[in-house]
C-alpha positions in Angstrom: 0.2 -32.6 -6.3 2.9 -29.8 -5.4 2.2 -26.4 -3.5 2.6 -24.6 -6.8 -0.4 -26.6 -8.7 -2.5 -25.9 -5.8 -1.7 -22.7 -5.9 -2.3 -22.2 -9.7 -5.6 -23.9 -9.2 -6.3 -21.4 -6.2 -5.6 -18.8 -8.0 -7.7 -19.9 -11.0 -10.3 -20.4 -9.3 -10.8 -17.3 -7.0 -10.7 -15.3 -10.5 -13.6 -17.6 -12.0 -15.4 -16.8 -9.1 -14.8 -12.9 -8.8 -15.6 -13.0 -12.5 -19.1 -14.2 -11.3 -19.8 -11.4 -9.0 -22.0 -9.4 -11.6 -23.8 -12.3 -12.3 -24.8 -13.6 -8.5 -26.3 -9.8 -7.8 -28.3 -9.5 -10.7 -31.0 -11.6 -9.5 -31.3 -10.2 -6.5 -31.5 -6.4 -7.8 -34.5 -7.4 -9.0 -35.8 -7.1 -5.9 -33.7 -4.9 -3.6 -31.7 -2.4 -3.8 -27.9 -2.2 -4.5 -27.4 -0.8 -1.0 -29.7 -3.3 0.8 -27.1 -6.5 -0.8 -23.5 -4.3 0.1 -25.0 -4.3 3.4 -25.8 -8.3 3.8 -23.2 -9.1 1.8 -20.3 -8.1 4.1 -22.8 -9.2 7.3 -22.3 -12.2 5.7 -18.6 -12.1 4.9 -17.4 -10.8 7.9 -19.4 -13.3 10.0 -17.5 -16.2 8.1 -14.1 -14.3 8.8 -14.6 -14.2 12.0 -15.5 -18.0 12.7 -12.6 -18.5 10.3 -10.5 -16.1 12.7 -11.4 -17.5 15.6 -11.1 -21.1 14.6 -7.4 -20.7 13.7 -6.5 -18.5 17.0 -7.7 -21.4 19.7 -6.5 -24.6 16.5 -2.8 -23.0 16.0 -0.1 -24.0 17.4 1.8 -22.6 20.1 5.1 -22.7 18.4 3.9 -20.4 15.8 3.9 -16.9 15.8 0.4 -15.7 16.1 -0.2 -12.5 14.3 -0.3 -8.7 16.4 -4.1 -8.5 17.7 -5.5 -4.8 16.7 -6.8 -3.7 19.8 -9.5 -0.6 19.7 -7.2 1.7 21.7 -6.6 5.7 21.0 -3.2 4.9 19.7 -4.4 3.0 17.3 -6.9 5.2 16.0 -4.7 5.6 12.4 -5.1 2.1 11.6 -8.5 1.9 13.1 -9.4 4.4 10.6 -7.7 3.4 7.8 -9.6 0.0 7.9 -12.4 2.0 8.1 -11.5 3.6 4.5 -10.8 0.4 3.3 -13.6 -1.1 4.2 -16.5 1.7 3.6 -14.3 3.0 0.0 -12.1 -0.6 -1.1 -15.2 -3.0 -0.3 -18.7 -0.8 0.1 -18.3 1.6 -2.9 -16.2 -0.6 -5.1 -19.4 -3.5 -4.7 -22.1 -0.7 -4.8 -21.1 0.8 -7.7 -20.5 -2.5 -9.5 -23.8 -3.3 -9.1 -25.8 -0.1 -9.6 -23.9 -0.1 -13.2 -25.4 -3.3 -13.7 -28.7 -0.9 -14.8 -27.1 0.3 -17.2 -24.3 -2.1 -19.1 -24.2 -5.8 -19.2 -22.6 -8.4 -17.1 -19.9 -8.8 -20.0 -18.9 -5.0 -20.2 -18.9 -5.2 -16.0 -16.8 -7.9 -15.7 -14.4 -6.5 -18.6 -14.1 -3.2 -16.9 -13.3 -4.4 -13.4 -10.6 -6.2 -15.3 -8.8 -2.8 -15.4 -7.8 -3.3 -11.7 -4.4 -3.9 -12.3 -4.0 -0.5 -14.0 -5.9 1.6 -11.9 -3.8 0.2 -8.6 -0.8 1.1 -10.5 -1.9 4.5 -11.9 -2.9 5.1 -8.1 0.3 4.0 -6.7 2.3 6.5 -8.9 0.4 9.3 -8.0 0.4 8.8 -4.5 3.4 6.4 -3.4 6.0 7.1 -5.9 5.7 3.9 -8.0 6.9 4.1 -12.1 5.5 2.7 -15.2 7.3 0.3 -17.1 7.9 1.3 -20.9 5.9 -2.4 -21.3 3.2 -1.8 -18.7 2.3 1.8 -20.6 1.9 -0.2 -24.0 0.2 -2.4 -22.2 -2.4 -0.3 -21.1 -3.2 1.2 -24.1 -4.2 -2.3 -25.6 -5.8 -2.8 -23.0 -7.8 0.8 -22.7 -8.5 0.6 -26.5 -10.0 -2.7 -26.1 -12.6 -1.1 -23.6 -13.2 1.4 -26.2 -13.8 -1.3 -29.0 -16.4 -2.9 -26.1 -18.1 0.5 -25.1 -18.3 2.1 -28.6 -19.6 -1.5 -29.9 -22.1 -1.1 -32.7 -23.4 -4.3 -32.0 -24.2 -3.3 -28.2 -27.7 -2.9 -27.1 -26.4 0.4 -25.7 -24.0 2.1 -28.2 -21.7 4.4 -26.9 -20.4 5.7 -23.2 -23.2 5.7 -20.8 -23.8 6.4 -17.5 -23.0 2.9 -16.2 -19.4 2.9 -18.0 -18.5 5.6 -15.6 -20.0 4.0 -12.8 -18.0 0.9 -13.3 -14.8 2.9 -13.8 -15.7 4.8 -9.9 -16.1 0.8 -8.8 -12.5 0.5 -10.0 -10.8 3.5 -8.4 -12.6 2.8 -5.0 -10.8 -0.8 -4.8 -7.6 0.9 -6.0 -7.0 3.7 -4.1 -7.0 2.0 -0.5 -5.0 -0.9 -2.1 -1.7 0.2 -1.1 -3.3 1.3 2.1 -4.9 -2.1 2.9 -1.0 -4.1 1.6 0.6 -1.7 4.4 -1.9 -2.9 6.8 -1.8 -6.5 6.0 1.7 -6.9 6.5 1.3 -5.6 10.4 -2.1 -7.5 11.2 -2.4 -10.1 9.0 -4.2 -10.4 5.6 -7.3 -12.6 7.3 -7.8 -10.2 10.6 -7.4 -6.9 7.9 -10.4 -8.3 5.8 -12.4 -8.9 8.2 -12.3 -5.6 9.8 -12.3 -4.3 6.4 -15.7 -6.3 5.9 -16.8 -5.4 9.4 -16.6 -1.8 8.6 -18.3 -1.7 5.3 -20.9 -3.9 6.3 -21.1 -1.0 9.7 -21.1 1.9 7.5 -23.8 0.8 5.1 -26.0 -0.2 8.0 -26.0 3.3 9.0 -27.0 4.2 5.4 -29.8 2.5 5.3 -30.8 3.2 8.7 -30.9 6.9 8.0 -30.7 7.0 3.8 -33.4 7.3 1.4 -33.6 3.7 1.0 -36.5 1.4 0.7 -35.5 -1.4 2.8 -38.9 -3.5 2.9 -37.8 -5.6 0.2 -35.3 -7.5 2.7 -37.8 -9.4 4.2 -38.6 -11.0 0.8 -35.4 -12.0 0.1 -34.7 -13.3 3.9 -36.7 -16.4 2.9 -35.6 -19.4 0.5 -35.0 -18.6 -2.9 -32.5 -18.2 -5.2 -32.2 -14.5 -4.5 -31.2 -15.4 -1.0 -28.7 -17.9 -2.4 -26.9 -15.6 -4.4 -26.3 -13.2 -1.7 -25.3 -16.1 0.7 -22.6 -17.8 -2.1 -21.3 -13.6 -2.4 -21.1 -12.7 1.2 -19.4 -16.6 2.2 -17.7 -17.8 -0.9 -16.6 -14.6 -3.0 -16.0 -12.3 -0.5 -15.3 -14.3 2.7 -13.2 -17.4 1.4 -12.5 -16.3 -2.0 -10.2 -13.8 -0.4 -8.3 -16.3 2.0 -8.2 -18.8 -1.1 -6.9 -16.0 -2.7 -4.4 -15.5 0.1 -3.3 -19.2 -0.2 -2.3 -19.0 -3.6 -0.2 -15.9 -3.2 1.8 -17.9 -0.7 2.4 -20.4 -3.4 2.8 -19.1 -6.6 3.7 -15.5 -5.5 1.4 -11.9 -6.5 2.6 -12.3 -9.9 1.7 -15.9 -10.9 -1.5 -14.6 -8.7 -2.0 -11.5 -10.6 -2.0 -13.6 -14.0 -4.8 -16.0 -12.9 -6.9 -12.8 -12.1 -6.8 -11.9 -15.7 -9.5 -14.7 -16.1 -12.2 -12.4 -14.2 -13.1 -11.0 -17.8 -13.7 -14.3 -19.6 -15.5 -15.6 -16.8 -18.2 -12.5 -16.6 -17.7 -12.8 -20.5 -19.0 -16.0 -20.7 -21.5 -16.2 -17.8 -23.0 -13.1 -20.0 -23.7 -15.5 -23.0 -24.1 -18.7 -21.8 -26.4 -18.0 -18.8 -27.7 -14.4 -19.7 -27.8 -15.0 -23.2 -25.8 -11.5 -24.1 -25.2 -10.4 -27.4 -21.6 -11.6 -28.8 -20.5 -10.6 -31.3 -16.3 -11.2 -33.3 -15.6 -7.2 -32.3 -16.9 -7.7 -29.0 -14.4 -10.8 -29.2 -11.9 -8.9 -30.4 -12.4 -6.5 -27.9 -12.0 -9.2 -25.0 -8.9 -10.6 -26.4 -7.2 -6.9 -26.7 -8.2 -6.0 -22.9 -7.3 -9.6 -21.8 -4.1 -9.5 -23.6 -3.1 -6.3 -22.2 -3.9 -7.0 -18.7 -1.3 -10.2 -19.3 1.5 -8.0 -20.6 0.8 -5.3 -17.8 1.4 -8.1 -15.2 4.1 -10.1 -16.7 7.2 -9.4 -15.0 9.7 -7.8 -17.1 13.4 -7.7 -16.8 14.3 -4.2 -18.4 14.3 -1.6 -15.0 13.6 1.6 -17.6 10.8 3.1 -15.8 8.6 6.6 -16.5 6.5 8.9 -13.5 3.4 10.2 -15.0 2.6 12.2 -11.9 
């Protein structure tokens, strides 16, 4: 098999399993709070980083170049604090407001709105870093946007209409987009592995304190600490979609490039989509089909590299 199948199935992959990430925390929300499974979740992840981390620095070889070490050091305190916004805004808000929407909209509509990542990283990067909009990429996202509107205004859905967890969803979005650029930038200096795991490390620091001095019943922990399926769930989104899922993720970027990478991640939607029906049992209906197909479509055309260089700032 070549690198570029491997990395297609990568790629592939990591979005089936992102696209489960609604799914794995409803069970256990049944029990704790959103806060209380940010918190172990990124324990978790940024425990497996770290053996990952440290396996590779003692197994690599000496020929290699070994990646620059961020040492905890005053002049260092930029990056040391932009890995903290990464980690507390990109990772602790973008996973706690996912899941707190989960109140409020289905495990469909969730996974169909994170979908809009794409977009919003885009949209941020203009307003902040100078980036323009393809002529494509705006059409693009208005089949895309008007297929979340076909979803939310639904007549079908148990909820018609905007609701509270739309918007919630949408602020899950924007805190994963507006540290991306700031988390590529560090990446490219440290490493993409050692940048996650501080990046977990911090959000998994910065909830801790939450909870430690937050309104937060934390008593339902305990339950979950022992065997059961809740505990599973957290352990398979702490290790597999946060923890490997991003080095997998990683791997296929090195073989089939961001875009090819980027396309793959457009299956997030139809694997929430589905889990929603076939394991939830969620109402599906041909407009909410329809509605799929139009954000789905969209996200494909907003990542498909285009040759034409006519560009517009909306900023």
């Amino acid at each position: 098999m070549s690198n570029t199948a491997k990395g297609w199935i990568a790629a592939t992959f990591v979005a089936l399993l992102w696209g489960a990430e609604g799914s794995l925390a409803t069970l256990p929300l049944q029990m704790i709070d959103a806060q209380v499974i940010v918190w172990l979740r990124y324990l978790i992840a940024s425990v497996v980083l770290f053996i990952v981390l440290a396996v590779s620095l003692f197994s690599s070889s000496s020929h290699r170049e070994k990646p620059i070490v961020l040492h905890f050091r005053w002049e260092n305190r930029k990056d040391i604090l932009s890995l903290f916004l990464c980690g507390v805004v990109g990772q602790g808000l973008f996973s706690f407001f996912s899941f707190l929407s989960l109140d409020y909209i289905s495990i469909a509509e969730n996974g169909v709105i994170q979908g809009l990542v794409p977009i919003a990283i885009l949209l941020m990067g203009t307003l902040f870093y100078g980036e323009r909009f393809t002529i494509a990429q705006m059409g693009a996202a208005v089949v895309a946007l008007a297929g979340v509107t076909l979803l939310v205004f639904s007549p079908s859905s148990d909820q018609q209409g905007v609701n509270i967890g739309h918007f919630i969803c949408l602020l899950s979005v924007l805190s994963f987009a507006s540290v991306t650029h700031l988390r590529a930038n560090l990446a490219k200096q440290y490493g993409a592995a050692q940048t996650m795991f501080y990046q977990f490390g911090f959000a998994a620091l910065g909830f801790f304190f939450y909870l430690m001095f937050g309104d937060v019943d934390v008593s339902g922990v305990w339950l979950i600490l022992t065997p059961s399926y809740e505990l599973l769930c957290i352990l398979i989104l702490g290790s597999c979609v946060s923890g490997l899922g991003y080095l997998v993720y990683i791997y296929s970027i090195e073989r089939v490039g961001v875009d090819g990478s980027s396309m793959a991640l457009n299956l997030m939607p139809v694997s929430a989509f589905l889990i929603g029906k076939f394991v939830f049992d969620e109402e599906v209906t041909p407009l909410r089909i329809i509605a799929m197909c139009l954000i789905v479509g969209g996200m494909v055309l907003f990542v498909t590299p285009k040759k034409t260089q006519l560009t517009y700032n909306i900023s």
